[in-house]
C-alpha positions as CSV (number, residue, x, y, z in Angstrom):
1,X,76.5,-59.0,14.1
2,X,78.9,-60.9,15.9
3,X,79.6,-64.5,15.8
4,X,82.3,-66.9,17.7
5,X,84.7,-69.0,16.1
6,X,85.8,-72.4,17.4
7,X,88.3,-74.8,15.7
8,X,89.2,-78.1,16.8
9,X,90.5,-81.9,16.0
10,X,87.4,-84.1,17.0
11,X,89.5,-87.1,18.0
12,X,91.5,-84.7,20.5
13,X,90.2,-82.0,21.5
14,X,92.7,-80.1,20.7
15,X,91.4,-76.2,20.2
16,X,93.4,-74.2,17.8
17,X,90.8,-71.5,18.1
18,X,88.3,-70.4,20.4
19,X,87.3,-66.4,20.0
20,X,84.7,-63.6,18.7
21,X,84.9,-61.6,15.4
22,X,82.9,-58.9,14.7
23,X,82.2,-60.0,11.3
24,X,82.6,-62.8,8.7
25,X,84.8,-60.7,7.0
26,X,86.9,-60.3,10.0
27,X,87.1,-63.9,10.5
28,X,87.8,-65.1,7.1
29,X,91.0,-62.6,7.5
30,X,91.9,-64.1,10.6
31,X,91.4,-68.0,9.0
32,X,93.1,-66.8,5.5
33,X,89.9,-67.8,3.8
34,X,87.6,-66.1,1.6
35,X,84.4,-64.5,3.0
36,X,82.3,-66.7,0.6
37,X,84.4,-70.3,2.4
38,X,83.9,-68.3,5.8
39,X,80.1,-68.1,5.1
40,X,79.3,-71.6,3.6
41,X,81.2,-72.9,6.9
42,X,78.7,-70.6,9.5
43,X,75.5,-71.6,7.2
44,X,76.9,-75.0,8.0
45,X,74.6,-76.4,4.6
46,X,75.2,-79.4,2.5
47,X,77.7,-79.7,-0.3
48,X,78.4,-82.4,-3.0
49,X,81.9,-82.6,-2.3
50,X,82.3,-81.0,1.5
51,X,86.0,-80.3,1.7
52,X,85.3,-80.2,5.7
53,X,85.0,-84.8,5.3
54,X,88.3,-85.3,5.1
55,X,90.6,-87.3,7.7
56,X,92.7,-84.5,9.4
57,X,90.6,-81.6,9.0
58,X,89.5,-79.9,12.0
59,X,85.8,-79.2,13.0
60,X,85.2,-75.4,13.0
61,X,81.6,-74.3,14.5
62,X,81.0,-70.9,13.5
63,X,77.8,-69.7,15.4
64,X,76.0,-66.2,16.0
65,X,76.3,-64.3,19.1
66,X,72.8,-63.3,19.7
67,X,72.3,-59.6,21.8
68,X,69.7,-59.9,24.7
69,X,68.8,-56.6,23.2
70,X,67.8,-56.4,19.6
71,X,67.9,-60.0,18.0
72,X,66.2,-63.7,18.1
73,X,67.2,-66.4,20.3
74,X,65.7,-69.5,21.8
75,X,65.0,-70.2,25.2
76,X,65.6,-73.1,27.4
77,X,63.1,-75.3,25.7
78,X,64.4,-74.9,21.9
79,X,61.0,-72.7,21.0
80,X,62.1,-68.9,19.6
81,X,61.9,-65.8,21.1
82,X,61.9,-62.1,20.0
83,X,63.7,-59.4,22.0
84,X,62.8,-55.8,21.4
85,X,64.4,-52.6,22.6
86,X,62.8,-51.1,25.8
């Protein structure tokens, strides 16, 4: 599964990443983070103390890349869809 990695400062807009990885594992190597941080980040779930709060930190949106072929999306309207092989 693919997924696209983009990071960011908020307040500028500056992007200091914007590409694809073929894996988390791939991706954590790239960032020089561990697959578990990598993973936490893409599940994008709630922690006690969320190292991603403070001031400087950039944002970084880690998000799926969905195939038109084999995997679930969502349409226009938010409601999900199943793709299947043909």
């Amino acid at each position: 599964m693919r997924f696209h990695c983009k990071i960011y400062h908020s307040d500028t807009n500056y992007v200091l990443m914007n590409q694809e990885f073929d894996n988390l594992t791939d991706l954590a190597k790239s960032l020089g983070l561990t697959y578990n941080q990598v993973a936490d980040i893409s599940s994008k779930k709630k922690r006690k103390k969320d190292y991603r709060c403070f001031k400087y930190f950039p944002t970084i949106e880690i998000n799926k890349i969905y195939n038109n072929n084999n995997t679930r999306g969502t349409d226009e309207n938010g409601k999900t869809e199943t793709n299947s092989k043909s």
